[in-house]
C-alpha positions, 0 to 999 in steps of 0.5 A: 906967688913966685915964679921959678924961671930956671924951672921953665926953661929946664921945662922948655929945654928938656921937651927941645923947643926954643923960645919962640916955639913955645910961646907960639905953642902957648898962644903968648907972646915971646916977651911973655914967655921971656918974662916968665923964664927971668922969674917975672910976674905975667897975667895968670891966665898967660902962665897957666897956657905955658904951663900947659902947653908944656904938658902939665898941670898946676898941680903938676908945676907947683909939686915941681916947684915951678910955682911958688906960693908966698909962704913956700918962700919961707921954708 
């Protein structure tokens, strides 16, 4: 799984938080948030909390590529 950073924060900025909002929004730490949106790896759990508290579902970020599985990056 890859996570697609620039999708996070275009996320983050079209709902008008900061970095610091959202993490605190999620219940993660700002570095964690900061390491989701430089494309780094996280616990699964850390991503699904911004994931949500962003308002979507997996389902919902995957379809918009916030999420890549291992064979989307052969496409």
């Amino acid at each position: 799984m890859k996570i697609n950073g620039t999708a996070f924060v275009k996320a983050r900025e079209s709902h008008l938080l900061g970095v610091l909002e959202l993490a605190n929004k999620a219940d993660v730490t700002f570095k964690t948030l900061s390491r989701i949106e430089k494309g780094q790896s996280v616990k699964l759990v850390s991503l699904r909390k911004v994931i949500k508290a962003l308002g979507l579902t997996v389902d919902e970020a995957l379809a918009k590529r916030m999420i890549l599985m291992d064979n989307d990056d052969k496409k």
